[in-house]
C-alpha positions as CSV (number, residue, x, y, z in Angstrom):
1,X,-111.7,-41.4,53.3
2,X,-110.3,-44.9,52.9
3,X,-111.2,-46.0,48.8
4,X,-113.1,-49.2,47.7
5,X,-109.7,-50.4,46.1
6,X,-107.7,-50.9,49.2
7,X,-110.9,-52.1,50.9
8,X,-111.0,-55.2,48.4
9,X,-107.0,-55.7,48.7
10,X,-107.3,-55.5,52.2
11,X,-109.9,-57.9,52.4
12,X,-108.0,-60.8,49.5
13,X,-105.0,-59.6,51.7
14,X,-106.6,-60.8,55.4
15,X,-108.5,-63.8,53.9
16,X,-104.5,-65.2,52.9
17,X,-103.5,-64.3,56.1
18,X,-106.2,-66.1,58.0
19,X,-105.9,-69.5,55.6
20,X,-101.7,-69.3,56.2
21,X,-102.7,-68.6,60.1
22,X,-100.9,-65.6,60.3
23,X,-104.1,-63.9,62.1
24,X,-107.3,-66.3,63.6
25,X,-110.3,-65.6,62.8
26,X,-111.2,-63.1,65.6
27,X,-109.0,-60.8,63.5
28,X,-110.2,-61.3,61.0
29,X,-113.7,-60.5,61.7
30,X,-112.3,-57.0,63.6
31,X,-110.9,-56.1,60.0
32,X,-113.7,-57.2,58.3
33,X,-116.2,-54.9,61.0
34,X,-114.1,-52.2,60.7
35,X,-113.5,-51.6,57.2
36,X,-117.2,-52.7,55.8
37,X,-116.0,-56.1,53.8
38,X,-119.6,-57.1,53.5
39,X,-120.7,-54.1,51.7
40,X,-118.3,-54.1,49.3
41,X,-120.6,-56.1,46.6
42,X,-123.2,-54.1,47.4
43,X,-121.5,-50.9,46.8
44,X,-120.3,-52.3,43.4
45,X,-124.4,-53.4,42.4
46,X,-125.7,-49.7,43.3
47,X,-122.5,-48.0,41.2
48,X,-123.5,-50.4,38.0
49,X,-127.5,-49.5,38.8
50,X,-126.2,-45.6,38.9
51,X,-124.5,-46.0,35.4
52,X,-127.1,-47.9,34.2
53,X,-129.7,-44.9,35.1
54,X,-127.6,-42.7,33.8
55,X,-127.0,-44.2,30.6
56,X,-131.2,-44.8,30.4
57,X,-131.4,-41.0,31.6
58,X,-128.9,-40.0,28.6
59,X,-130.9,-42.2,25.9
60,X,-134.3,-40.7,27.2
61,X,-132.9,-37.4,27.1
62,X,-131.7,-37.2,23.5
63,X,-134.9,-38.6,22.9
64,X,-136.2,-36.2,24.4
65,X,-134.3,-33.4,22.5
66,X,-134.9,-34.8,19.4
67,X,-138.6,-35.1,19.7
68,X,-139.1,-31.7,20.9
69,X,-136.7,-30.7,17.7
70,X,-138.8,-32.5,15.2
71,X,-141.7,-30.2,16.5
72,X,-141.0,-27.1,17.9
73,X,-141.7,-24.7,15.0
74,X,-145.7,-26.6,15.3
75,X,-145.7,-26.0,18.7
76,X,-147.5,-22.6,20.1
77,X,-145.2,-20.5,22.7
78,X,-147.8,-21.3,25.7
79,X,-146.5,-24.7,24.7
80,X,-143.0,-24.1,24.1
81,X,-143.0,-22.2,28.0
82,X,-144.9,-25.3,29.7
83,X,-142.4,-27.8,28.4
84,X,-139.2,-25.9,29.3
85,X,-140.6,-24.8,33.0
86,X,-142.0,-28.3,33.6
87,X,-138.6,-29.7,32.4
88,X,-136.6,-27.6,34.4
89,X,-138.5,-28.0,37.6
90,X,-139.0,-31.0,37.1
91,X,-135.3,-32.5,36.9
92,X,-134.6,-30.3,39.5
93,X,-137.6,-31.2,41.9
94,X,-135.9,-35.1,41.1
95,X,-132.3,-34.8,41.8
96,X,-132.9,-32.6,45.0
97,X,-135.1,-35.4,46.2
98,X,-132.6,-38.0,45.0
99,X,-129.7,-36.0,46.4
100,X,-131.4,-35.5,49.8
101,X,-131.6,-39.3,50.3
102,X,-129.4,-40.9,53.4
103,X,-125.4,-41.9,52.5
104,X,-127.0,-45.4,52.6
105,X,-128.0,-45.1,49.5
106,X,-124.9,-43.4,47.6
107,X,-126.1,-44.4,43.9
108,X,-129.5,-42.7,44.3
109,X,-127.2,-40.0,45.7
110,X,-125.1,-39.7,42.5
111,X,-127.9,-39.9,40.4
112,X,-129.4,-36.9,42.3
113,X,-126.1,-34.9,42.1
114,X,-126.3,-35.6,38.0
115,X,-129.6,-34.2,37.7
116,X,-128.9,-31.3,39.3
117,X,-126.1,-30.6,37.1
118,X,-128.4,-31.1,34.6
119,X,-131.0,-28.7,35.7
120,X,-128.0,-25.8,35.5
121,X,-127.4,-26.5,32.1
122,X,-131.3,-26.6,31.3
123,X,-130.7,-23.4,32.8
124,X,-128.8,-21.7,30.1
125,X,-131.4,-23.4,27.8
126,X,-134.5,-21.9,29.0
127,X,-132.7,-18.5,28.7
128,X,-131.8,-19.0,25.4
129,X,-135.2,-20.6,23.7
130,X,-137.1,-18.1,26.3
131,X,-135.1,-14.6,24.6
132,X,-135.4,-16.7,21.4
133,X,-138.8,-16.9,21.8
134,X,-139.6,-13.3,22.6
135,X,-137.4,-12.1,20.3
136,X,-134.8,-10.4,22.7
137,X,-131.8,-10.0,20.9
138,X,-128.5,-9.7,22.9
139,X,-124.8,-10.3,23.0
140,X,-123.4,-14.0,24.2
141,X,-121.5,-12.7,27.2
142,X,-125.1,-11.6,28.5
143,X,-126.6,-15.3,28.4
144,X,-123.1,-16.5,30.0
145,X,-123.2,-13.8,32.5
146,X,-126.8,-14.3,33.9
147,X,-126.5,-18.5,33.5
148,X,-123.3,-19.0,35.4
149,X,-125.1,-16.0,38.4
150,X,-128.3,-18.3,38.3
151,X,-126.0,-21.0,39.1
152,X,-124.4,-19.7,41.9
153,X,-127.6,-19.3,43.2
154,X,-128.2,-22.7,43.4
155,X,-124.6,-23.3,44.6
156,X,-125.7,-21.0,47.3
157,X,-129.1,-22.8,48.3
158,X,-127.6,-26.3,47.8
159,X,-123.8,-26.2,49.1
160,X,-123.0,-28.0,45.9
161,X,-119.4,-27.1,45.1
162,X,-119.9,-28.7,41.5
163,X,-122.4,-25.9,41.0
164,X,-119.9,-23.3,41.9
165,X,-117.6,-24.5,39.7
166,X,-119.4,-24.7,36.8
167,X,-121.0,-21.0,38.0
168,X,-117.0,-19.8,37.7
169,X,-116.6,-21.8,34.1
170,X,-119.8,-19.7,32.7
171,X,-118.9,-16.5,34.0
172,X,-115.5,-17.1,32.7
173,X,-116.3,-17.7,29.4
174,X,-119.0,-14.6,29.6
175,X,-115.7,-12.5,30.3
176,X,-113.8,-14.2,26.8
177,X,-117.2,-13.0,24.9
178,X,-117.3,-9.7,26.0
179,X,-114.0,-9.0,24.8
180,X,-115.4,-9.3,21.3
181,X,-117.6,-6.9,21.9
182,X,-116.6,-3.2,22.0
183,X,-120.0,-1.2,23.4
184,X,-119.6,-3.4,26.6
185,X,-116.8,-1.3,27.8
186,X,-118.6,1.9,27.3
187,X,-121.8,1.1,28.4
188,X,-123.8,1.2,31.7
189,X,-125.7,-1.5,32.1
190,X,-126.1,-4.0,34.5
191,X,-124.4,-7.1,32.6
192,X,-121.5,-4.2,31.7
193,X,-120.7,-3.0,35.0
194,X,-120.3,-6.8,36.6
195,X,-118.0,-7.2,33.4
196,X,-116.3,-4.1,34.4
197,X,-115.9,-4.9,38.0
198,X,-115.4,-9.0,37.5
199,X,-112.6,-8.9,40.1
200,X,-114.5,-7.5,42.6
201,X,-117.7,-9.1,41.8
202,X,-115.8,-12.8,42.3
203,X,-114.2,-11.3,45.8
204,X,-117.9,-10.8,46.7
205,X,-119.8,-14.0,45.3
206,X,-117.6,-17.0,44.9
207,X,-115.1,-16.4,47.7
208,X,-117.8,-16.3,50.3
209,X,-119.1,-19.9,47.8
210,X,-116.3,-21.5,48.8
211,X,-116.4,-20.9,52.2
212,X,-120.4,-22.2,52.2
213,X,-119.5,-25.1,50.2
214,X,-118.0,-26.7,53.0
215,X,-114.4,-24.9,52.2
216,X,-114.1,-25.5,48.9
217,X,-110.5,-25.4,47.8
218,X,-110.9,-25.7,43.8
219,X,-113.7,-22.8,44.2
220,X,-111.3,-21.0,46.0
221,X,-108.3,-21.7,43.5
222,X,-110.3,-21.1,40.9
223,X,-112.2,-17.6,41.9
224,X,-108.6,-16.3,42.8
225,X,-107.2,-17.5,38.6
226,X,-110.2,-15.8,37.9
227,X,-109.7,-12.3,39.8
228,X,-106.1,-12.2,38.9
229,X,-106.5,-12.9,34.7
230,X,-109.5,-10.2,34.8
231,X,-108.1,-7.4,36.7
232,X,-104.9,-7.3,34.8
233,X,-106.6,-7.8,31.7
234,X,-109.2,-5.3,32.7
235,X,-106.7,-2.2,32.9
236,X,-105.5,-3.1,29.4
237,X,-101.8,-2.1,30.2
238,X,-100.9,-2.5,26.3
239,X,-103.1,0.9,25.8
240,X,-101.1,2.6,28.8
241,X,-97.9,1.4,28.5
242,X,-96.3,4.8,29.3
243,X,-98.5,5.3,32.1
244,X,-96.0,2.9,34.7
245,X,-98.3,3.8,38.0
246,X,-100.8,2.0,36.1
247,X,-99.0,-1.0,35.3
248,X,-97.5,-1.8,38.4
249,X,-101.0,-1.3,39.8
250,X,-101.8,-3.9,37.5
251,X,-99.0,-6.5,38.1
252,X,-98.2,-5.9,41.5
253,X,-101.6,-6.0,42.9
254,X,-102.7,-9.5,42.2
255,X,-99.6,-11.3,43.6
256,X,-99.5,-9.2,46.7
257,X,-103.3,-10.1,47.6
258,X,-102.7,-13.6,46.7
259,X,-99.8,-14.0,49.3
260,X,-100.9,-12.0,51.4
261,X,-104.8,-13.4,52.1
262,X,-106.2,-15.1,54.6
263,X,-108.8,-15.2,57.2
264,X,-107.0,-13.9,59.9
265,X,-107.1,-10.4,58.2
266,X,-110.9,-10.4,59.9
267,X,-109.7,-12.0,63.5
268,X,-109.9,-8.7,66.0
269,X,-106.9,-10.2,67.7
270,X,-103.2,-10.9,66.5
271,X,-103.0,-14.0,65.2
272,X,-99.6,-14.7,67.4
273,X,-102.2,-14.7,70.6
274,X,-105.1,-17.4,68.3
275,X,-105.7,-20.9,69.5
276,X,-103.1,-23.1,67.4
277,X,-106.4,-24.6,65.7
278,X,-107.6,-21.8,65.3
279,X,-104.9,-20.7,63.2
280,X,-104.8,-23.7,61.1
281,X,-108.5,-23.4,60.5
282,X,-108.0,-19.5,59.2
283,X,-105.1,-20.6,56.8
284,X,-106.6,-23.4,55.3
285,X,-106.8,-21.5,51.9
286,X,-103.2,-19.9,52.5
287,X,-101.6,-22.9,50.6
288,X,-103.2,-22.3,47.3
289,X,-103.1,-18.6,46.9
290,X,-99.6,-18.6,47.9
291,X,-99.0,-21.0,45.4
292,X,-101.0,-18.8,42.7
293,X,-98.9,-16.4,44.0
294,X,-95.9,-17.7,43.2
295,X,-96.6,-18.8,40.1
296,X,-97.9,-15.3,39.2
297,X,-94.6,-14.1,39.9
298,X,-92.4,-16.7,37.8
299,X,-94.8,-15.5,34.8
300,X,-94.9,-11.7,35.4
301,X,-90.7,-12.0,35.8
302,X,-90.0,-14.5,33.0
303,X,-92.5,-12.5,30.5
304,X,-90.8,-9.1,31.3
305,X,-86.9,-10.7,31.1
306,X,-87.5,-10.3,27.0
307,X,-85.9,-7.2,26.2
308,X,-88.6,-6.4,23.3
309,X,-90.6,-4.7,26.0
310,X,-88.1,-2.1,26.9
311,X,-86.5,-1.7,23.4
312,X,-88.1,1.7,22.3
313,X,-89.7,4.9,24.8
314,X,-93.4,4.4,25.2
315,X,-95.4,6.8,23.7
316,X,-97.7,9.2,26.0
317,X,-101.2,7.3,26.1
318,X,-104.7,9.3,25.6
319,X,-106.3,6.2,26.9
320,X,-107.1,7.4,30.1
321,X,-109.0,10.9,28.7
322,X,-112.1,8.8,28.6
323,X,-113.9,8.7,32.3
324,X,-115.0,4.9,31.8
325,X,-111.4,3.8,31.7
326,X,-110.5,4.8,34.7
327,X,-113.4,1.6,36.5
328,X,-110.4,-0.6,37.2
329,X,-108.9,1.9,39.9
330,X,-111.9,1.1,41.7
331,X,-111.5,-2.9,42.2
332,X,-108.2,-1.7,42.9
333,X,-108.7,-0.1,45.8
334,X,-111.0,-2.4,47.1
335,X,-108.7,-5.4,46.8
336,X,-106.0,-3.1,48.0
337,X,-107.5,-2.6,51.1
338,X,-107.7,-6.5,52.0
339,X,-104.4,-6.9,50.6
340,X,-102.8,-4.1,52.9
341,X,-105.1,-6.1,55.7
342,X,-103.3,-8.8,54.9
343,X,-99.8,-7.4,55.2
344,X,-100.6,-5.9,58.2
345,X,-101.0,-9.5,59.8
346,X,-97.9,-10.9,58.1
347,X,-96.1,-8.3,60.3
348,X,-97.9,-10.4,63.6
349,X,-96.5,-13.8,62.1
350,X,-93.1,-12.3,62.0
351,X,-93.7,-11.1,65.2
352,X,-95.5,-13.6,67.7
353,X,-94.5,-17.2,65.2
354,X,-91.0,-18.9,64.5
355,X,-88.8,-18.0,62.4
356,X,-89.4,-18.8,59.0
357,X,-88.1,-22.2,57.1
358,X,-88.3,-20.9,53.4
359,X,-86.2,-18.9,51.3
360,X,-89.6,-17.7,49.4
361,X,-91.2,-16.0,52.5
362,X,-93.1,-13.0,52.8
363,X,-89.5,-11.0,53.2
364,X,-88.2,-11.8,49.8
365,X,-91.8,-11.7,48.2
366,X,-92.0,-8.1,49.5
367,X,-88.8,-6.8,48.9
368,X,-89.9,-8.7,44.6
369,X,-92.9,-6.7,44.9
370,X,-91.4,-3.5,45.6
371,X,-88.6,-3.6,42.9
372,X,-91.3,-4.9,40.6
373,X,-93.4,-1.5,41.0
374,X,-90.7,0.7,40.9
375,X,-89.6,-0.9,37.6
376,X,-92.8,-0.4,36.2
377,X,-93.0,3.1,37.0
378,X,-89.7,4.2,36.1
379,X,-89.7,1.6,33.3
380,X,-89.6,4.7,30.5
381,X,-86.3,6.7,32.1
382,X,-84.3,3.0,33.1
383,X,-85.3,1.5,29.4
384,X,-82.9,-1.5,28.9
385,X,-82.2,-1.9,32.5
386,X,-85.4,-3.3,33.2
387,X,-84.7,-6.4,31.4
388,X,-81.8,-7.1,33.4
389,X,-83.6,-6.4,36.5
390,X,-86.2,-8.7,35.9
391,X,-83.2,-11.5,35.0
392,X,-81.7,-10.9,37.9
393,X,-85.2,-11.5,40.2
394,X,-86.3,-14.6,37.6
395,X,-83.0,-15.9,38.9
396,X,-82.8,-15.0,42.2
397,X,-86.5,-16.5,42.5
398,X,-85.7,-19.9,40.6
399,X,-82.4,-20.4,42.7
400,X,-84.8,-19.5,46.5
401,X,-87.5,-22.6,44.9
402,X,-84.5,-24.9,43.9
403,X,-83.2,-24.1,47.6
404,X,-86.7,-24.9,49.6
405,X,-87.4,-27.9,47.6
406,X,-84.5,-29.2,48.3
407,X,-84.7,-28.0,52.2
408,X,-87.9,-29.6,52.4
409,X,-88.1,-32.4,50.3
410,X,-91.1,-30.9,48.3
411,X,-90.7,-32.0,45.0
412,X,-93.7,-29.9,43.2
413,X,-91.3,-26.8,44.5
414,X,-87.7,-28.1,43.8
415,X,-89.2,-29.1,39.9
416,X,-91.2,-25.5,39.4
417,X,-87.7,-23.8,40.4
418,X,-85.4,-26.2,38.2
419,X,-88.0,-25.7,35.1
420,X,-88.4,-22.1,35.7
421,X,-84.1,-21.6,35.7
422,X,-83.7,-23.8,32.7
423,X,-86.0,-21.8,31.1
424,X,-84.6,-18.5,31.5
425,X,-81.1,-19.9,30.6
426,X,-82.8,-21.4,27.5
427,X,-84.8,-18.1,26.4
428,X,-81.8,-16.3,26.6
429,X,-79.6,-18.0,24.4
430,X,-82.2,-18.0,22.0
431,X,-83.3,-14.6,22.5
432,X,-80.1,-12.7,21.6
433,X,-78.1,-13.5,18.5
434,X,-75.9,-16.0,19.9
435,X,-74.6,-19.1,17.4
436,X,-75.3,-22.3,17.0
437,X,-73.0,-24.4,18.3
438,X,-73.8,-21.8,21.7
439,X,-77.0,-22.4,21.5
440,X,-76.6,-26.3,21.1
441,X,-74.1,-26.4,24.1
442,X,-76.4,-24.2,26.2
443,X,-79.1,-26.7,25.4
444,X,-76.9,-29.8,26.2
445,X,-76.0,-28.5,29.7
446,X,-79.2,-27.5,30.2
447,X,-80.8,-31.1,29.5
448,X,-77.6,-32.6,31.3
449,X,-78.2,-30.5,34.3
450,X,-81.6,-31.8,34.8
451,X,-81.5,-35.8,34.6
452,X,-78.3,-34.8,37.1
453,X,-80.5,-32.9,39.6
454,X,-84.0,-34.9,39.5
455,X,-81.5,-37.8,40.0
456,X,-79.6,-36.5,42.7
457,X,-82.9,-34.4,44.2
458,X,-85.6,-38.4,44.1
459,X,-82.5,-40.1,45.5
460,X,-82.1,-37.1,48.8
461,X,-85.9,-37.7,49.3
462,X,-85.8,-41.1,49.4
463,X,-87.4,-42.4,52.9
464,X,-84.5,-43.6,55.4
465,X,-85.7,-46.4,57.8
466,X,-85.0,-45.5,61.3
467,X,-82.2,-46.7,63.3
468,X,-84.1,-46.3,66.7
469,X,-86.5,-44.8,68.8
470,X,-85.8,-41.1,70.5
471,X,-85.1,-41.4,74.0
472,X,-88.1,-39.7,74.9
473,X,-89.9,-42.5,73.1
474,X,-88.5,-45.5,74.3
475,X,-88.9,-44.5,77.9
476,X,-92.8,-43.9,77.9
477,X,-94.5,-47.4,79.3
């Protein structure tokens, strides 16, 4: 979508052209046709009424909010219940209408999208006053839990990706409040069991959200954050240390479904034998979890490169003795099972596509995902030789970035390899007992190594004007 900003340049741009007679005035009125120079005032006049309205909308609302504080202890509950339902409905009832109106009329657009933001945070409101009101006490991560569902019910019956993004926030910070509560873990109740089961419950609600919301990449990005933070968090590996099966479950698991996932996994036929289209359609989200993916990795291996994790022999856990412990296995297997999909259809890429460009392919990631596992689960018989390992694959990782960066010009890539190698070179030196002036020379060559390569790397990149046309080119008529 072309922006207003190069509209107006373009427009101050052609109008110096036409009075220097560089283009006449047939041009000129092509340019101004195609690119909409006459609505460009307009545009501005219904973005000043939208911030106008919603500056009036504001002032009315905290008037609002303060009048209903100055009297809610006087007011009776059949009161207090026709005010909150007639102000949630109501602001609801207006921004669908507003939102619903033609793209035209993109202020009273906006305006509607803003008030139906604001009916999901009356949302959380009305559950709060209401269970204030009847006197239902209850832990926070409940209110968060049931307000940011409620939400992605209207995502659903909207399409609004705001709304699933905000749905994701609350059930987020649900998840941070029940931590602080103990009983949740123990407990089988509704609210508990979706806390227990958060990773699958976010491969079954908001994945699916981002596909309705017209392919939704932050959903998507941020449901698969989500899914990977809960279910390592959710096997508590500090408590089962000793237990390795358990933690490379819990490490290994996450990275894997991330590189591993996309639609294709449901196509009955190989990909290789898929409409190209087709194919780029079904990988539209394979971008972003294989970047999640990767950065997953550089965290797991540069976390585990200290050696204070392998210093002593784990102690034999009684975690597991309790029956309710074991509910992570369960979202294990059934992301497993889409992540072993998944693999599967890497092998058809392998098979029916080209060769691949990258030094980070699904090859290396596989053969990183199977050392990773068996160091976990041998990690109490090969003790100091875990941290080693894990150097040597935060190395051999950083060095296979730095290399398709610079093989493809990607500059996000070359820069997440260069900081991820100067940081294992710097946590190093200061990890062990080294000296100063080793640590200070380390430091030096590490800071001089850097200006040297983003020099050398934005200097490669820079675009070379070409000398002529391809043969192929110059021949057609």
């Amino acid at each position: 979508m072309i922006s207003e900003k190069f509209r107006r340049q373009l427009r101050q741009e052609s109008e110096k052209w036409w009075s220097e007679g560089l283009i006449d005035a047939a041009l000129y009125e092509r340019l101004a046709a195609r690119y909409q120079f006459n609505q460009l005032e307009g545009d501005a006049s219904h973005r000043f009424v939208t911030i106008l309205m919603g500056l009036g909308a504001v002032l009315l609302g905290l008037g609002a909010i303060t009048f209903v504080a100055a009297n809610w202890q006087e007011w009776s509950r059949s009161l207090k219940m026709l005010l909150l339902i007639s102000a949630f409905v109501g602001v609801n009832a207006a921004g669908f209408y507003l939102w619903r109106k033609p793209t035209s009329q993109k202020g009273q657009q906006r305006l509607g999208h803003g008030l139906l933001l604001l009916g999901a945070l009356l949302l959380g409101a009305n559950l709060g006053l209401m269970s204030q009101m009847f006197h239902q006490s209850g832990d926070a991560y409940e209110l968060f839990l049931v307000w940011g569902l409620g939400v992605a019910a209207m995502a659903y019956s909207l399409r609004l990706a705001s709304l699933g993004v905000l749905s994701l926030i609350l059930v987020a910070i649900a998840y941070l409040f029940s931590w602080s509560s103990s009983v949740v873990w123990d407990q089988f109740t509704g609210t508990s069991l979706i806390i227990q089961h958060l990773p699958l419950v976010i491969s079954l609600v908001f994945v699916p959200l981002a596909y309705w919301c017209r392919r939704s990449r932050v959903i998507v990005g941020l449901s698969a954050i989500a899914i990977a933070i809960s279910f390592v968090f959710n096997f508590k590996f500090y408590a089962v240390w000793s237990m390795g099966w358990i933690i490379a479950i819990a490490f290994v698991l996450p990275p894997a479904l991330l590189w591993s996932y996309s639609e294709e996994i449901w196509q009955r036929r190989p990909v290789g034998r898929l409409p190209s289209a087709t194919r780029a359609h079904a990988r539209s989200f394979q971008p972003i979890s294989r970047s999640l993916a990767t950065v997953f990795l550089s965290v797991v291996f540069y976390a585990f490169a200290f050696h204070y994790w392998w210093l002593t022999n784990p102690t034999e856990s009684t975690y597991w003795i309790n029956v309710w412990n074991w509910y992570p296995l369960i979202d294990a297997a059934g992301l497993g099972i889409v992540a072993g999909l998944g693999w599967l259809q890497l092998r058809y890429q392998i098979r029916f596509g080209r060769l691949q460009e990258r030094a980070v392919n699904s090859g290396l990631i596989a053969i990183l995902l199977i050392l990773t596992a068996m160091l976990f689960t041998w990690h109490p018989q090969l003790g100091q030789v875990c941290a080693l390992a894990f150097n040597v694959m935060l190395f051999v990782f950083a060095i296979a970035l730095i290399r398709d960066g610079l093989a493809l010009t990607e500059r996000h890539t070359f820069w997440g390899g260069t900081v991820l190698l100067v940081l294992s070179i710097i946590s190093r030196s200061l990890e062990y007992n080294t000296g100063l002036l080793l640590k200070s020379i380390v430091l030096a060559l590490c800071g001089a190594g850097v200006i040297a390569a983003g020099l050398w790397f934005e200097r490669k990149i820079q675009p070379h004007r070409p000398q002529s046309l391809p043969r192929s080119q110059e021949e057609l008529p």
